[in-house]
C-alpha positions in Angstrom: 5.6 17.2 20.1 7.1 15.3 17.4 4.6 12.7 17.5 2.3 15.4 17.0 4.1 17.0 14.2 4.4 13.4 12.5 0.6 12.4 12.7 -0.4 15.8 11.7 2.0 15.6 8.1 0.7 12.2 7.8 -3.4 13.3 8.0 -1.6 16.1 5.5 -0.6 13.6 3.2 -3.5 11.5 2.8 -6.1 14.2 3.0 -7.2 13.7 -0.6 -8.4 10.3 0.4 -11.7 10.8 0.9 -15.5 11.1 -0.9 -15.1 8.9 -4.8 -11.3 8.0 -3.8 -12.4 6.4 -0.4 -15.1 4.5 -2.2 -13.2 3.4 -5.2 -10.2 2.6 -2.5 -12.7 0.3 -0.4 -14.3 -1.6 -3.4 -10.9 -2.4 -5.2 -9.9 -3.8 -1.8 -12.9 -5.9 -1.5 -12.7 -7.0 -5.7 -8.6 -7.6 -5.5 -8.6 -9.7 -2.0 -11.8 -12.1 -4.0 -10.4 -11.8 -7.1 -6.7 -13.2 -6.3 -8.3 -16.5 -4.8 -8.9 -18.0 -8.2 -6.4 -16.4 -10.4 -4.0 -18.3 -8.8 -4.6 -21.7 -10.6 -7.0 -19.9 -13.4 -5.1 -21.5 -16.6 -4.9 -25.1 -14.7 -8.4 -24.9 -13.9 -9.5 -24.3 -17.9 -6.8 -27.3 -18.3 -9.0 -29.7 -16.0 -12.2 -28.8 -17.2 -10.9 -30.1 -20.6 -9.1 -27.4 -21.7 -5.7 -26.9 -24.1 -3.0 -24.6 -24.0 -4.4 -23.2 -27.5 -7.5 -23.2 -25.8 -6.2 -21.3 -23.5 -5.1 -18.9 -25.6 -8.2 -18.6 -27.6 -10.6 -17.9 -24.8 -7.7 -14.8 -23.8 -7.8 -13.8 -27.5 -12.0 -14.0 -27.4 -12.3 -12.1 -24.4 -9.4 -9.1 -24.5 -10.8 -8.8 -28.4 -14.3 -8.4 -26.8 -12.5 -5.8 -24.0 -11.0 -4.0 -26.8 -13.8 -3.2 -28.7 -16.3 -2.2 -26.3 -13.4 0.8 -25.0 -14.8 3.3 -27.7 -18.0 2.9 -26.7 -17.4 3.3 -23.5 -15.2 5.9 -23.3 -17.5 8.3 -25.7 -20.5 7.2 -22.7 -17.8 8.5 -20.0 -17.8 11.4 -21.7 -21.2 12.2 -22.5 -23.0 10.6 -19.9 -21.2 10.6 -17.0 -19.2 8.4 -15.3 -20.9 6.9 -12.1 -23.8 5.1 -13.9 -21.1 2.8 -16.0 -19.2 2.0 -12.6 -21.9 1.3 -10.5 -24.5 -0.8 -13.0 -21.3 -2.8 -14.9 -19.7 -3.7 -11.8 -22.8 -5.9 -10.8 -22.5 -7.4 -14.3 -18.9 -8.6 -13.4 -20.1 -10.2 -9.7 -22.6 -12.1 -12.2 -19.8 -13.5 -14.3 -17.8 -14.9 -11.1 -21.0 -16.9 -10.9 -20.6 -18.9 -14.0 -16.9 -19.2 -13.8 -17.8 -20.9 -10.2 -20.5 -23.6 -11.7 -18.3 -24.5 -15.5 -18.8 -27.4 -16.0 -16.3 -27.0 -18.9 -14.2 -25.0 -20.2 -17.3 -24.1 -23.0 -18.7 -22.4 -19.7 -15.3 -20.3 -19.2 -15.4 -18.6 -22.3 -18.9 -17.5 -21.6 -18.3 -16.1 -18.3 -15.2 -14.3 -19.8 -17.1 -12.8 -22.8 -20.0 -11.6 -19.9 -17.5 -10.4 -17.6 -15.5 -8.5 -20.5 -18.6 -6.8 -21.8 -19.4 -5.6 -18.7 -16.2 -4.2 -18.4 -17.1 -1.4 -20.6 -17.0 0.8 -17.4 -13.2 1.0 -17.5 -12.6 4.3 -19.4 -15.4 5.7 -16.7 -13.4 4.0 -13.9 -10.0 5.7 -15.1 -11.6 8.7 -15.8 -13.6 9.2 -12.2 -10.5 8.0 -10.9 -8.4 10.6 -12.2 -11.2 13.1 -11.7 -11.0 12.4 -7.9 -7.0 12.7 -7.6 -5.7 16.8 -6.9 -2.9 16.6 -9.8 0.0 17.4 -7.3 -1.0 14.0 -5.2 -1.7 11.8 -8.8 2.1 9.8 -7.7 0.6 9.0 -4.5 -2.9 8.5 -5.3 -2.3 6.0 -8.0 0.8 4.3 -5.9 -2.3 3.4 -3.1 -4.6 2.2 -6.2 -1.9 0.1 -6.5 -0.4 -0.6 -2.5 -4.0 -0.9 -1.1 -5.6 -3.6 -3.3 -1.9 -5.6 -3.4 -2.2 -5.8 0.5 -5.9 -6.8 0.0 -4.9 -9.8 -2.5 -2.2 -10.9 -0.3 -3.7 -13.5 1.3 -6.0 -14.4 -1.6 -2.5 -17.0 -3.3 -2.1 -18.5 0.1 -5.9 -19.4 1.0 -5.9 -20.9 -2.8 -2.7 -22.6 -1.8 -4.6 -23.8 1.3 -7.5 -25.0 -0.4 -5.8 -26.5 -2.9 -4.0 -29.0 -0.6 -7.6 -29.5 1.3 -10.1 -29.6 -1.4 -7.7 -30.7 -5.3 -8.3 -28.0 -7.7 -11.5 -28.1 -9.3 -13.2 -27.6 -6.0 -11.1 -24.9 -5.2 -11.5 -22.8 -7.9 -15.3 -22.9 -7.4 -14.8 -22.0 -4.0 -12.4 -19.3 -5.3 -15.1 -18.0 -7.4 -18.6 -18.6 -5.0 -16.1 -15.6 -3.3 -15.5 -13.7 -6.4 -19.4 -13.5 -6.5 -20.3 -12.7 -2.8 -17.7 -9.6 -2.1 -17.9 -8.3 -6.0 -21.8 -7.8 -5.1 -21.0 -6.0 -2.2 -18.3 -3.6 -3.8 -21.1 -3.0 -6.6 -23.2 -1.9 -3.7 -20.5 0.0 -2.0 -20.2 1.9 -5.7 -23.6 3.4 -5.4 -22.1 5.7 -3.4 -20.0 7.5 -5.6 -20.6 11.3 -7.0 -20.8 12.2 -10.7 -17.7 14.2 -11.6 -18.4 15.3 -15.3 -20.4 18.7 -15.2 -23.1 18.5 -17.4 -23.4 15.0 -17.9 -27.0 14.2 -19.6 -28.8 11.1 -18.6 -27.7 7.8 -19.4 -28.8 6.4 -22.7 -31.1 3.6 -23.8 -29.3 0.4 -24.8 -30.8 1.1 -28.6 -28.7 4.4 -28.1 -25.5 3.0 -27.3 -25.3 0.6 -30.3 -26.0 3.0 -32.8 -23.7 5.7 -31.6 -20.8 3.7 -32.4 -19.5 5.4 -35.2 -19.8 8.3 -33.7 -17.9 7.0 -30.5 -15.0 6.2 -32.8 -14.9 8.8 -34.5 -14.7 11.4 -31.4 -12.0 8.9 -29.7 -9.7 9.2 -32.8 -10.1 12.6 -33.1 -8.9 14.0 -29.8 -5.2 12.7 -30.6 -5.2 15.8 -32.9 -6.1 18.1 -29.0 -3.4 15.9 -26.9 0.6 16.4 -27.1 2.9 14.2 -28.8 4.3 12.6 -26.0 1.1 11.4 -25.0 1.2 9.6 -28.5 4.2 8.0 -27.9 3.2 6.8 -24.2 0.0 4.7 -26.2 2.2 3.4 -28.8 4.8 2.1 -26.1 2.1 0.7 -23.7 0.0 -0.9 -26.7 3.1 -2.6 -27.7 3.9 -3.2 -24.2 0.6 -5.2 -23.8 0.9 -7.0 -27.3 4.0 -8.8 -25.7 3.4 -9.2 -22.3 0.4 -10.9 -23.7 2.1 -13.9 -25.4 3.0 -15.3 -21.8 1.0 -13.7 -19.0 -1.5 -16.8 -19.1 0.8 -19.5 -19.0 3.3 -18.2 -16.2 1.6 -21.2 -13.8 1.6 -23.6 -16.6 5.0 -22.9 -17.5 6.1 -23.4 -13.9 4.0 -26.2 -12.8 4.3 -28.5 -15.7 8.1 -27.8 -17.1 9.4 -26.1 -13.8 8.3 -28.7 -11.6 6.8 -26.3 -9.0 4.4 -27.8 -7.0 0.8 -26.3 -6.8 1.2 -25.2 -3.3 5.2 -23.4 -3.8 3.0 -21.6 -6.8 0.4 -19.7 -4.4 3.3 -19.2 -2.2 5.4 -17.4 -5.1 2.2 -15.9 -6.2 2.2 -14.4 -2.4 5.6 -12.5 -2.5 5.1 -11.1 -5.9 2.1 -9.6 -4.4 4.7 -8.3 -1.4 6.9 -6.8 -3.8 4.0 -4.9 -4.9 2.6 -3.8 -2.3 6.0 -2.8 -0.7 7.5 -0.8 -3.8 3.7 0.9 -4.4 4.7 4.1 -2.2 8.2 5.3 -3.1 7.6 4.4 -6.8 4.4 7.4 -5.9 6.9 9.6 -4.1 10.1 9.2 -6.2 7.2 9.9 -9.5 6.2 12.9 -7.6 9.4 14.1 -7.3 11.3 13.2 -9.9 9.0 12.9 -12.7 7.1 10.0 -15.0 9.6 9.6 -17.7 12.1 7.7 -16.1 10.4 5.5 -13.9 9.0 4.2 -16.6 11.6 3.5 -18.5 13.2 1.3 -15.6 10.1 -0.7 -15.0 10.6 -1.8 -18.7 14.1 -2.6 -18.7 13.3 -4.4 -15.6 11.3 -7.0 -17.6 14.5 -8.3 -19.1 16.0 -10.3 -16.3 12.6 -11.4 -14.6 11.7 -13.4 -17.7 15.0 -15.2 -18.5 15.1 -15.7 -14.5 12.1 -17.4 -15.0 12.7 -19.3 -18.0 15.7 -20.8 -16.5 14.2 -20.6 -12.9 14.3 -23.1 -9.9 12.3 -21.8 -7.0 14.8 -19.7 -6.1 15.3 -17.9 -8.9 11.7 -18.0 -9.9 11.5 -16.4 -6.5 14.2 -13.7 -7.2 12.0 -12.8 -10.9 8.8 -12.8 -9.2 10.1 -10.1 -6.4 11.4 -7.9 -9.3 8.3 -7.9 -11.2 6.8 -6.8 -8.5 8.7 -4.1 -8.6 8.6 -3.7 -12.1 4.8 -3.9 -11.9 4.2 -0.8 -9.3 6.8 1.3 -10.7 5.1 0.8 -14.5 1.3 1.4 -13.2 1.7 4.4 -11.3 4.2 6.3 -13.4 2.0 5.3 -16.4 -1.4 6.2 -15.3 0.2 9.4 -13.6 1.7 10.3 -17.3 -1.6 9.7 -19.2 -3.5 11.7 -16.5 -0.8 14.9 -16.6 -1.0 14.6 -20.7 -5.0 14.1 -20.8 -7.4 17.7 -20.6 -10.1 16.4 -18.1 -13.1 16.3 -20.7 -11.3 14.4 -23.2 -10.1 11.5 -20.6 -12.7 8.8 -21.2 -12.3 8.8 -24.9 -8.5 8.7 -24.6 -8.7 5.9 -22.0 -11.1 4.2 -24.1 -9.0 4.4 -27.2 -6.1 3.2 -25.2 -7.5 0.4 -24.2 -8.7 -0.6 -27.1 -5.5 -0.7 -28.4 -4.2 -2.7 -25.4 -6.6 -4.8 -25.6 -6.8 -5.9 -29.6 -3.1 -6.2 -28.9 -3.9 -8.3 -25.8 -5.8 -10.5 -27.8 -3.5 -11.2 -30.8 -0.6 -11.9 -28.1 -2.7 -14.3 -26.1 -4.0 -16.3 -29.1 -0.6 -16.1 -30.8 1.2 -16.9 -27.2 -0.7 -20.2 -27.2 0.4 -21.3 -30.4 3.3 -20.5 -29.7 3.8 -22.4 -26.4 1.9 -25.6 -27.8 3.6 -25.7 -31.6 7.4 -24.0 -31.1 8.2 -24.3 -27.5 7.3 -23.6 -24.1 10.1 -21.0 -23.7 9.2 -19.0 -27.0 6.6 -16.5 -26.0 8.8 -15.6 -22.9 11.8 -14.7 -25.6 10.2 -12.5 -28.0 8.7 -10.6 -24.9 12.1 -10.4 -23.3 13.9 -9.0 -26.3 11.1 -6.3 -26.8 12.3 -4.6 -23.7 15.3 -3.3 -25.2 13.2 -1.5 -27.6 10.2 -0.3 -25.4 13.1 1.1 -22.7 14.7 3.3 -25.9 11.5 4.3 -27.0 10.3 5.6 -23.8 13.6 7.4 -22.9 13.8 9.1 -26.4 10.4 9.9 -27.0 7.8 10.1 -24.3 8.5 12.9 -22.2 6.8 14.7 -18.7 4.6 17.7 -19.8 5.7 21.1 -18.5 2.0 22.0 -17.1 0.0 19.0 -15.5 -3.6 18.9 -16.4 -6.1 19.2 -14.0 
């Protein structure tokens, strides 16, 4: 009888996970498990196909800039035109990138493939915004916790079949293996996509190519103006994760180099430490849903801030224990931040408005993204190795006081 009671509060539970969820579930499983193969050793490989670290740092600055300023656009297309026909036709643009990235034969050919892939990325504020759409408001901790458990378990064994492969095959060849994968299973979650259901009512047909460049202005126009319709609070949580990105961004692509070439970690220890922080992930992605549920976004948030602090100077002064230790906690950090984030933005965001405050977010985030990566680069290759992970360190002190005094959980969720 208990059994009974147990499976019957568990098919509760996870009742919403079904029609656009299911499918968006599915194809992030099949994108994250390919897509973790060749991130593993992404920076080394731009390094042995002739790359620098400034290099480096440039293609991250060309590509997020690229990211950052296709988000209006696509937000005001979420919007207007729906948000199934952005998924579903930009997703096969990215399984075409992987493609290049797999044949470069330098790092010339890298940039390309991240400037295609980044364009095509243009379906995010439709991705956030169907995603949201699909989510009942009183499951949005749990929902987003399993965007972020389900494709963690699914990259899982992507670090340790790069590890593999690396001690079979040397890098190069790896990578393109890596990425000949990227290719195949990307394809098959933009077929998978197809699937899904429109969720804006009245959403017109989609517009020509001609149409989309010239309704720029107008796309950033609208996005700015619908901070004058949203809370303050939600104001605060962009300015906190745009700033959040700007640093994060001076060191998030040179992590491996860091601990390969001034750590001494071997290539193979890398895709295994790579592996538990995908653990932690994946292990703290449902009570971070439940506790945010139940306790609210506001704090959560601010912990998975202040958590940042002692993974990087673990890091910085790491062996592969400590490394180890930092890794596990930014895991942590990680889950906690993406699910009580997205859940905020969701609560704080009307339902027609969400693509164009997504896009405008990201843009943000992304411009941001793209000044920290070119500046990180500098940084690492001019000042020293250990600089960029210090100025992001010491920005958590102000994003955690910022968050607690100023962003704050909305009485009424939106729908």
């Amino acid at each position: 009888m208990k059994v009974l009671l147990s499976a019957r509060r568990l098919t509760s539970e996870f009742s919403f996970i079904r029609g656009n969820f299911l499918i968006l579930l599915t194809s992030w499983t099949l994108m994250n498990f390919a897509s973790a193969i060749p991130e593993t050793y992404y920076s080394l490989y731009v390094l042995a196909l002739g790359g620098t670290t400034v290099i480096i740092g440039v293609i991250g600055f060309t590509s997020s800039l690229i990211m950052g300023l296709i988000q209006f656009p696509g937000g005001y297309l979420a919007d207007k035109h729906g948000r199934r026909w952005l998924v579903v036709t930009m997703t096969f643009g990215v399984a075409a990138s992987y493609l290049i990235y797999a044949l470069a034969p330098s790092w010339h050919l890298i940039l390309l493939a991240g400037i295609l892939q980044n364009l095509c990325l243009i379906y995010h504020p439709a991705l956030g915004a169907i995603t949201a759409d699909s989510i009942p408001p009183e499951r949005r901790g749990m929902g987003f916790s399993l965007q972020t458990l389900l494709p963690n378990v699914a990259r899982l064994p992507g670090p340790v079949i790069a590890g593999t492969l690396y001690l079979w095959l040397g890098l190069v060849l790896t990578m393109r293996v890596g990425y000949a994968t990227a290719f195949s299973l990307f394809l098959m979650a933009a077929i998978l996509r197809i699937r899904l259901r429109e969720t804006l009512k009245g959403a017109v047909e989609r517009p020509s190519a001609s149409e989309v460049i010239s309704a720029y202005p107008k796309a950033v126009r609208e996005s700015l103006g619908v901070w004058k319709f949203l809370p303050k609070a939600m104001f605060y949580l962009f300015v906190v994760s745009s700033l959040l990105q700007f640093f994060a961004s001076l060191c998030s692509p040179f992590f491996v180099v860091y601990a390969t070439k001034i750590l001494a970690v071997g290539g193979f220890e890398w895709a295994l430490l790579t592996a538990l922080l995908l653990v932690a992930r994946m292990l703290s992605a449902l009570p971070s849903g439940k506790i945010i549920d139940k306790f609210g976004r506001r704090k959560p948030l601010a912990l998975s801030h202040l958590l940042l602090l002692p993974v990087l100077l673990l890091f910085v002064y790491g062996d592969f224990y400590r490394l180890l230790l930092s890794l596990l906690m930014l895991g942590v950090s990680e889950s906690m931040l993406a699910v009580s984030q997205q859940s905020l933005q969701a609560d704080l965001t009307p339902r027609e408005l969400r693509g164009k405050v997504i896009g405008c977010t990201q843009f943000a985030s992304y411009l941001l993204a793209a000044l920290g990566q070119l500046l990180g680069g500098v940084l690492y290759s001019y000042v020293s190795p250990q600089t960029p992970f210090f100025i992001f360190a010491a920005s958590t002190i102000p994003l955690t006081a910022m968050t607690i005094l100023l962003v704050h959980d909305p009485k009424k969720r939106e729908e």
